[in-house]
C-alpha beads as a LAMMPS data file, in Angstrom:
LAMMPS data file: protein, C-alpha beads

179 atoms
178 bonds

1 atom types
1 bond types

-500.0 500.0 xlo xhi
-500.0 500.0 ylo yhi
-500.0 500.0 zlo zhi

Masses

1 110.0

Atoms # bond

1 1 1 228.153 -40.355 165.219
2 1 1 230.517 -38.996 162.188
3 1 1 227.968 -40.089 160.099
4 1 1 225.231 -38.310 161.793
5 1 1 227.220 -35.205 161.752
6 1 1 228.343 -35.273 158.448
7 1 1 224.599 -36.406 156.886
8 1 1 223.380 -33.392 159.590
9 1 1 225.814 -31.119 157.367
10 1 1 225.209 -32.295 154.486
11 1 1 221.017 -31.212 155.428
12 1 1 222.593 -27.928 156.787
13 1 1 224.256 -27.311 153.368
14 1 1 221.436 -27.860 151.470
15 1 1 219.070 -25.916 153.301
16 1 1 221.409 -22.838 153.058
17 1 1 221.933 -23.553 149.686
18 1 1 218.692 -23.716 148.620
19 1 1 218.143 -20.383 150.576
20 1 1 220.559 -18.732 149.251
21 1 1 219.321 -19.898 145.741
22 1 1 215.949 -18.572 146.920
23 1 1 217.220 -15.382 147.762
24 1 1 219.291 -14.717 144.895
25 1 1 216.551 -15.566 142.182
26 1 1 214.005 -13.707 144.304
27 1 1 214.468 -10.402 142.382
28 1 1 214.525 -11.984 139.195
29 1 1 211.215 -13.752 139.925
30 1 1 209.739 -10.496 141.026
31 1 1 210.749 -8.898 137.886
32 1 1 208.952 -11.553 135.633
33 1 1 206.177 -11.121 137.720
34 1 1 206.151 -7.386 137.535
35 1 1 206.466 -7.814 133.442
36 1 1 203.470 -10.012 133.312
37 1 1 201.304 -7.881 135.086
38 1 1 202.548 -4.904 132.903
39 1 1 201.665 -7.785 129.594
40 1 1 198.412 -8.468 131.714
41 1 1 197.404 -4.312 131.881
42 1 1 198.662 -3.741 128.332
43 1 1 196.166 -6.781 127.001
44 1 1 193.200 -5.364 128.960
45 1 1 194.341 -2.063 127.661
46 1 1 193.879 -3.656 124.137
47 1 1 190.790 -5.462 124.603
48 1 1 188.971 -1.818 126.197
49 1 1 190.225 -0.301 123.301
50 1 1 188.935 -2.963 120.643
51 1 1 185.306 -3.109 123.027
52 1 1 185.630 0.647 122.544
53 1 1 186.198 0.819 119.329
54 1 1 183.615 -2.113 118.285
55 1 1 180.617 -0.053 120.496
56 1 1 181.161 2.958 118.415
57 1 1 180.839 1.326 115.749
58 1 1 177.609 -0.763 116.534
59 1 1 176.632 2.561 117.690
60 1 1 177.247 4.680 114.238
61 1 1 175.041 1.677 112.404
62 1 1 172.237 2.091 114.849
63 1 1 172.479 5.963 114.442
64 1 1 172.354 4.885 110.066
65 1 1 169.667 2.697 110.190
66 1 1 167.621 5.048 112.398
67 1 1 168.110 7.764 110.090
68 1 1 167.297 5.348 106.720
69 1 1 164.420 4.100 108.371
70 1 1 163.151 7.953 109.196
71 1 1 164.282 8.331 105.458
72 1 1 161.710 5.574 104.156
73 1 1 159.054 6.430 106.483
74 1 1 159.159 10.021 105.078
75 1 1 159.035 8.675 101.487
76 1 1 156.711 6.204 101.985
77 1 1 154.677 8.899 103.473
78 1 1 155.267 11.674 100.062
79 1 1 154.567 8.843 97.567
80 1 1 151.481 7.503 99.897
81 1 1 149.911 11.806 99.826
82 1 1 151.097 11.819 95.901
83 1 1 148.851 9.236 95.389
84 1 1 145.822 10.080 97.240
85 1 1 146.086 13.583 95.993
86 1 1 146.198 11.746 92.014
87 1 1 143.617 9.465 92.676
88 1 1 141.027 12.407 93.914
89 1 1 141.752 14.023 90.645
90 1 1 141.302 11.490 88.619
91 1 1 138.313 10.518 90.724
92 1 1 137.237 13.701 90.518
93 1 1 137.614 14.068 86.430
94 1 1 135.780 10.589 86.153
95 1 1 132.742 11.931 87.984
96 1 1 132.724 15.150 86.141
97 1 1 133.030 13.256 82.442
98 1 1 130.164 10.547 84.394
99 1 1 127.574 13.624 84.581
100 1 1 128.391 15.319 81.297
101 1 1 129.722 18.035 82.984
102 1 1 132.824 17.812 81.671
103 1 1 134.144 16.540 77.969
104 1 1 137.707 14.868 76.987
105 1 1 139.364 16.183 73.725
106 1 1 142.196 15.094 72.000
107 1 1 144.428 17.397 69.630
108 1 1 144.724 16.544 66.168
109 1 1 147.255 17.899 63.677
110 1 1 147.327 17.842 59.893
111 1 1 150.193 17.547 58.134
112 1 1 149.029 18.247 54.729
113 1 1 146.261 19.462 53.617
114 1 1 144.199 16.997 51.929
115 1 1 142.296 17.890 48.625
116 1 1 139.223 16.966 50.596
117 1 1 139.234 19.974 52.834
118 1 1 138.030 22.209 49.836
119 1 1 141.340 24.689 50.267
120 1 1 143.779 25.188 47.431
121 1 1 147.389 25.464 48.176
122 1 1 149.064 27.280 50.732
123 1 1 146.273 30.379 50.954
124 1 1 143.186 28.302 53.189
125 1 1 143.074 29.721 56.886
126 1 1 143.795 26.695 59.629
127 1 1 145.796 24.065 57.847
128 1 1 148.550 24.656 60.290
129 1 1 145.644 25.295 63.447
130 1 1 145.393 22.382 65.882
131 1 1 141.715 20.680 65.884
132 1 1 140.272 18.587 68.217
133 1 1 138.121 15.627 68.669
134 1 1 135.499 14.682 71.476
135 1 1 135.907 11.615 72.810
136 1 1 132.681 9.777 73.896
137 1 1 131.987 9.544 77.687
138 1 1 132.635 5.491 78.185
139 1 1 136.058 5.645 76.392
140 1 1 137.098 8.840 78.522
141 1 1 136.565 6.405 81.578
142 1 1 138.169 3.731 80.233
143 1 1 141.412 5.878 79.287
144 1 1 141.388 7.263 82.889
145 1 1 141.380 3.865 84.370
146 1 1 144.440 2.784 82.308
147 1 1 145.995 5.641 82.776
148 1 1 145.230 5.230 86.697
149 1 1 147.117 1.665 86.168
150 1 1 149.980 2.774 84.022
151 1 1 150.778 5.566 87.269
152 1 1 149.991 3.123 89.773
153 1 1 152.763 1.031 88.198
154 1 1 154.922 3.979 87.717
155 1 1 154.799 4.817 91.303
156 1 1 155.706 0.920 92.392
157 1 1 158.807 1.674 89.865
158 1 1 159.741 5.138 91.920
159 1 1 159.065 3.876 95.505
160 1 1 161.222 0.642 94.771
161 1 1 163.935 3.329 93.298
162 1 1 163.476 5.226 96.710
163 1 1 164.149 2.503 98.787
164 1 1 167.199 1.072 96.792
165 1 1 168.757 4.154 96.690
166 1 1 167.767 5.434 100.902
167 1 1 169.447 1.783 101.384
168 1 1 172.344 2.287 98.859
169 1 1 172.517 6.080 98.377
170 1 1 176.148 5.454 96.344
171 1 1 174.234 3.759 93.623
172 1 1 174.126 5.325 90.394
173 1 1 172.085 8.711 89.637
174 1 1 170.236 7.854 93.351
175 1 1 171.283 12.059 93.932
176 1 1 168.504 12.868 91.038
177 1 1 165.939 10.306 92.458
178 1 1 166.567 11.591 96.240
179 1 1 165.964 15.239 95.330

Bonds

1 1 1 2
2 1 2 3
3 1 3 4
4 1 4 5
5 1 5 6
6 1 6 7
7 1 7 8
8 1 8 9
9 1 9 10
10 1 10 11
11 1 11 12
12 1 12 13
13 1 13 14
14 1 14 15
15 1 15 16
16 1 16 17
17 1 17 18
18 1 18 19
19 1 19 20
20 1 20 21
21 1 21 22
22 1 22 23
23 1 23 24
24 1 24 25
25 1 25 26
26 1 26 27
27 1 27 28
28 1 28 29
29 1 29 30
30 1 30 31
31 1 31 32
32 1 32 33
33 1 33 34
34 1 34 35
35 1 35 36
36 1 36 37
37 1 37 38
38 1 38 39
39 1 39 40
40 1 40 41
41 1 41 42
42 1 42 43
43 1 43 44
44 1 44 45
45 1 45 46
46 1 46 47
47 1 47 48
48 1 48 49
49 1 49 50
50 1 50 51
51 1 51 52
52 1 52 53
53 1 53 54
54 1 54 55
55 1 55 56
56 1 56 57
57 1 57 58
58 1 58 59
59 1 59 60
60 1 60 61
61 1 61 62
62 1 62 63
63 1 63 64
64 1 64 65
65 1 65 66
66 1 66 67
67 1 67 68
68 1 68 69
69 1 69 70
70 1 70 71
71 1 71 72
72 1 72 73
73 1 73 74
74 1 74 75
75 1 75 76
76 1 76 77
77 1 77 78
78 1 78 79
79 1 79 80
80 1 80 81
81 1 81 82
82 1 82 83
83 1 83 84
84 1 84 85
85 1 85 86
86 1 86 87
87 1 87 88
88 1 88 89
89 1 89 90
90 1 90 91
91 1 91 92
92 1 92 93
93 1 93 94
94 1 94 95
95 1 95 96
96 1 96 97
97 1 97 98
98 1 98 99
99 1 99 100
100 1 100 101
101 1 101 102
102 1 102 103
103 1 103 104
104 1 104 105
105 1 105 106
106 1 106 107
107 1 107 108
108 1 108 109
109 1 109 110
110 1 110 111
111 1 111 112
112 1 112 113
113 1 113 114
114 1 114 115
115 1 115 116
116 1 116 117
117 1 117 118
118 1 118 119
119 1 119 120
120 1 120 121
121 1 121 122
122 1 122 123
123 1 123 124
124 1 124 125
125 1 125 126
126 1 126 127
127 1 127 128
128 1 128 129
129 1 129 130
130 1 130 131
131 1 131 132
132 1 132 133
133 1 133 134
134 1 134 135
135 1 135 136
136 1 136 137
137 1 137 138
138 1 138 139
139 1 139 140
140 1 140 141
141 1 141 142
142 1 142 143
143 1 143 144
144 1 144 145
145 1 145 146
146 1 146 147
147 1 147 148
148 1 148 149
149 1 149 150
150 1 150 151
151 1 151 152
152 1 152 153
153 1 153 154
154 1 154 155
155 1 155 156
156 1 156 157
157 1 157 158
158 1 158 159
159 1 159 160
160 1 160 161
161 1 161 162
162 1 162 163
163 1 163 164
164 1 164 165
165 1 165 166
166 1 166 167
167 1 167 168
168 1 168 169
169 1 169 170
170 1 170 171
171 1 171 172
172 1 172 173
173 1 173 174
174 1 174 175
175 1 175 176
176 1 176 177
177 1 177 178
178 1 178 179
C-alpha cells in the first residue's frame, strides 16, 4: 500500500503543482490577452481610418468628374449654338448672293501706279484709295462653302482643345482656351 500512497502523492503533487502553475501564469495570460485585444482595436482603428480615408477620396473623384462632365456638356453646348448661329449666316448670305440681292467684293490695293492708269507721278487722285472687285455670283457660293469647311474644321480643332484641356486643365495655355 506504500506504493499506492506514494504514486497517490505523487498525483496529489502534480495536481497542485500544475495549479499553482495555473494560477501564477494566470495574470500574465490575461495581460497578453488584454494586449491583443488593444493590437486587435488599434488594427480596426487603422483599417476605419484607411476605409475613411479611401471613401473620401472615391468621393472627391466622383465630385471631379461630375463637375468635368457639367464642364463638357456646357461646351459642347456653346460650340454646338456657335455653330448654328454661323451656319444661319452663312446660310443666310448664300441666299441673299443666290437672288442677287446681295454682291461679294474683294479689296484690291495698288502698290504702284502703273503707267497704264493715265496718272503721272505722285499728283493723280486714288493711287493710294482701296478699289474693289465684284465677284460673280457662282464663285461667291463656292468661297462660302469652303469657307463653311475650313470653320467646320476649325471648330473640330477648338472642341478637341476644350475637351483636352476640361480633362487636363494643367496642360499648357488651357487658361486662354477655357476663358
Amino acid at each position: 500500500m506504500r506504493c499506492f500512497t506514494c504514486a497517490a502523492a505523487a498525483v496529489l503533487g502534480l495536481v497542485v503543482g500544475a495549479g499553482v502553475e495555473r494560477l501564477l501564469e494566470a495574470p500574465q495570460l490575461a495581460s497578453e490577452k488584454l494586449a491583443h485585444a488593444k493590437d486587435n482595436e488599434q488594427y480596426m482603428r487603422t483599417l476605419k481610418t484607411i476605409a475613411d480615408h479611401d471613401l473620401e477620396a472615391q468621393r472627391k473623384a466622383m465630385s471631379e468628374k461630375a463637375l468635368t462632365q457639367r464642364k463638357l456638356e456646357a461646351m459642347d453646348a456653346a460650340l454646338t449654338k456657335e455653330r448654328l448661329a454661323r451656319e444661319n449666316i452663312d446660310r443666310h448670305y448664300r441666299n441673299l448672293i443666290s437672288a442677287g440681292n446681295e454682291r461679294l467684293y474683294v479689296r484690291l490695293r495698288k502698290d504702284k501706279p502703273s503707267p497704264d492708269d493715265g496718272a503721272s507721278g505722285t499728283s493723280g487722285m486714288g493711287h493710294d484709295a482701296p478699289t474693289f472687285a465684284d465677284i460673280d455670283p457662282a464663285t461667291a457660293q463656292r468661297i462660302f462653302e469652303v469657307a463653311g469647311v475650313d470653320e467646320a474644321e476649325i471648330e473640330k480643332l477648338r472642341a478637341l482643345q476644350g475637351y483636352i484641356c476640361t480633362i487636363r486643365p494643367h496642360t499648357l495655355n488651357c487658361d486662354a482656351i477655357l476663358k
